[in-house]
C-alpha positions in Angstrom: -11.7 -16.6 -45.2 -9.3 -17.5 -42.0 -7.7 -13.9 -42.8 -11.3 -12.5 -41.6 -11.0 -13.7 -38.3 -7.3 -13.4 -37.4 -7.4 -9.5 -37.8 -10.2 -9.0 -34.9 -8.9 -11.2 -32.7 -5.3 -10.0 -33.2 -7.2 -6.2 -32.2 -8.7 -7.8 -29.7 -5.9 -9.6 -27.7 -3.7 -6.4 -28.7 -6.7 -4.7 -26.3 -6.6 -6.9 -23.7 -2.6 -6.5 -23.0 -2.9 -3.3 -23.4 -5.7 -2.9 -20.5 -3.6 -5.3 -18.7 -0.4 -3.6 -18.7 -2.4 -0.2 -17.6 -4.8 -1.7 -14.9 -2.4 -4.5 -13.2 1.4 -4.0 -11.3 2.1 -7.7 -10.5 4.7 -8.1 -8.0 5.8 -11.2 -5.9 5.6 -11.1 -2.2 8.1 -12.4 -0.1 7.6 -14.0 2.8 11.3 -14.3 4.5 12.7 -15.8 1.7 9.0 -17.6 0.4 7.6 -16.1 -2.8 4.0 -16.4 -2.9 1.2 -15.7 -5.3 1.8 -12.5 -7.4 -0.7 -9.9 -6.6 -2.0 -6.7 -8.0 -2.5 -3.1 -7.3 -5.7 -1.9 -7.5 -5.0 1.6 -8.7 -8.9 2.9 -7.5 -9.6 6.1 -6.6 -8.9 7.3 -3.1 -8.9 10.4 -0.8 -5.5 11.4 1.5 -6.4 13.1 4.9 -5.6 16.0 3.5 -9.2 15.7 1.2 -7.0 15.3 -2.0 -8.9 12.5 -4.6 -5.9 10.1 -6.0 -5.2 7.4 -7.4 -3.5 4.5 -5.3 -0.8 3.0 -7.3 -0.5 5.8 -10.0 0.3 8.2 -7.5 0.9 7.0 -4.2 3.2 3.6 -4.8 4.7 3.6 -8.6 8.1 4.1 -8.4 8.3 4.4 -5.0 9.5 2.5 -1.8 6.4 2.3 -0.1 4.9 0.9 3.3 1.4 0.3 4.2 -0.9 -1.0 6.9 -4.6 -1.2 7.8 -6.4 0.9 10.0 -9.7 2.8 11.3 -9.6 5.6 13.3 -12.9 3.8 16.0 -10.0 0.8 16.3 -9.1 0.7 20.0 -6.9 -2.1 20.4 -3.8 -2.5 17.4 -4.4 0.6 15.3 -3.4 2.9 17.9 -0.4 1.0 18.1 0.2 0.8 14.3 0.2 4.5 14.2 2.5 5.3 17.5 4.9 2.9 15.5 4.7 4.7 12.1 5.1 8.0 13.6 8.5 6.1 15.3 9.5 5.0 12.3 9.6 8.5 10.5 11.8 9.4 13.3 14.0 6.2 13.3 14.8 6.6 9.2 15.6 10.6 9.8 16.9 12.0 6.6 16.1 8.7 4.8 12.6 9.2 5.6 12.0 11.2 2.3 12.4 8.2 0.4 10.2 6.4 2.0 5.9 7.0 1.7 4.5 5.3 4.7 0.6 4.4 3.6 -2.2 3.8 6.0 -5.6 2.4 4.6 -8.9 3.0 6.5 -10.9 0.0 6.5 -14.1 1.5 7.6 -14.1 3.6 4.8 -18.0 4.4 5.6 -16.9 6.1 8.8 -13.5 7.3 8.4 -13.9 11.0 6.4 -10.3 12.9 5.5 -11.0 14.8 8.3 -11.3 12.1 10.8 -7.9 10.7 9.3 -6.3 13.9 9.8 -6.9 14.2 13.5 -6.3 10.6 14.2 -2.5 11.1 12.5 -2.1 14.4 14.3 -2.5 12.4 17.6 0.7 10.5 16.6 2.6 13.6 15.1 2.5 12.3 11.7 4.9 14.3 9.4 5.1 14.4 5.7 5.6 11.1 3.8 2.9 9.7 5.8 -0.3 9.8 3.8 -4.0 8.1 5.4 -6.6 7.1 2.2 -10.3 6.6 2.7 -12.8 6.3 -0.3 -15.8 4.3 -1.5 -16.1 1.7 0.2 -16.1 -0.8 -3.1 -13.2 0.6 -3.8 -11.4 0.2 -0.9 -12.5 -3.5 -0.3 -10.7 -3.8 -3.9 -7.6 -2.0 -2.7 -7.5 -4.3 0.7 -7.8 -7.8 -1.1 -5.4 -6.5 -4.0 -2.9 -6.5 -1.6 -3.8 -9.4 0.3 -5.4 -8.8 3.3 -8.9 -10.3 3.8 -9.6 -7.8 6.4 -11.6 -5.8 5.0 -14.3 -5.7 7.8 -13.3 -4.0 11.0 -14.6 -6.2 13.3 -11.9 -9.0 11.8 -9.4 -7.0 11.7 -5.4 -8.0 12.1 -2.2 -6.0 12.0 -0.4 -6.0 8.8 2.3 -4.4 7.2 3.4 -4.7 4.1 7.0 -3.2 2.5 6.1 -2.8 -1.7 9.4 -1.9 -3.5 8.1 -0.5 -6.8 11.0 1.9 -7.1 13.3 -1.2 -7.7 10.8 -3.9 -8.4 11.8 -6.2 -5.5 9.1 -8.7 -3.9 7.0 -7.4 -1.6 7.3 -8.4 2.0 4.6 -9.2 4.6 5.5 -8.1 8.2 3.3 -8.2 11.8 1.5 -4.7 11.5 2.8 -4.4 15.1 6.9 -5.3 14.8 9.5 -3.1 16.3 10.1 0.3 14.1 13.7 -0.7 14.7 13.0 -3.8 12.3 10.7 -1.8 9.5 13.3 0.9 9.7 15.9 -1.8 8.9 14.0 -3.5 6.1 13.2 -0.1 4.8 17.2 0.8 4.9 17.9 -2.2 3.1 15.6 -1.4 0.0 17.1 2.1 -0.1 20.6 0.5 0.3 22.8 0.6 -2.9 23.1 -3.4 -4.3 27.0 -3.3 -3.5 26.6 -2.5 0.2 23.7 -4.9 0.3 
């Protein structure tokens, strides 16, 4: 009688771990050298400036050295900022700059088409490696709190950038959306650095 039950819920935690390992990419997030909470990737759909549908972890950050921030191309205060300093930072990392995908997320997803992305990057002179995402707007409120930032309304919206090592599986690490290129460029080298010369 007790075998009767132990088959379908054996099937049914087997499903669940399985669902689990394919939906969620925990990863801790430094802060200095604070771990906090482990968070996970929402891996929604999303669409690059270039009009191109994706998904966001499966394609833009798994195995990859990745940094992203939080933008909307209406912003006229920080995001401007943000995106002078990304465009710096391609510059500052040179050849290393390949190895690096620099992410931008549009919170105002309703008014923020590819197009609109595209333009606002080209301002900056956004090369390669530098891929802007709008998309549903459910989805991209998922997306924003996945990787914790409760700003997922433009109006209260604050710089942050966040450095996601999923090509190594290091913590992730929480930086001022507005800090010196020089010292993302640093942080980024340091990821990319072999661990002997560390």
């Amino acid at each position: 009688m007790r075998f009767r039950f132990v088959l379908p819920m054996l099937s049914l935690l087997l499903a669940c771990s399985a669902y689990a390992q394919e939906h969620r990419h925990p990863i801790s997030i430094a802060r200095g050298s604070e771990k906090i909470a482990t968070q996970s990737i929402a891996d929604v759909n999303v669409i690059t400036q270039a009009d191109r549908s994706v998904r966001f972890y499966s394609d833009l950050v798994k195995g990859r050295l990745v940094a992203v921030n939080f933008v909307f191309t209406d912003c006229g205060t920080v995001c401007p900022l943000m995106g002078l300093r990304y465009a710096q930072l391609q510059n500052l990392l040179g050849a290393l700059a390949s190895d690096v995908s620099l992410l931008s997320i549009s919170i105002d997803p309703l008014t923020d088409t590819p197009a609109r992305l595209a333009q606002w990057s080209q301002k900056f002179g956004a090369k390669p490696g530098w891929t802007l995402v709008t998309g549903g707007k459910a989805d991209i409120d998922t997306l924003v709190k996945s990787l914790g930032s409760s700003a997922v309304d433009p109006a209260s919206h604050s710089p942050l950038l966040i450095v996601i090592d999923d090509k190594h599986g290091g913590p992730w690490q929480r930086l001022d959306g507005l800090a010196e290129p020089t010292t993302i460029a640093r942080i980024l080298r340091e990821h990319l650095a072999p661990p002997d010369k560390q």
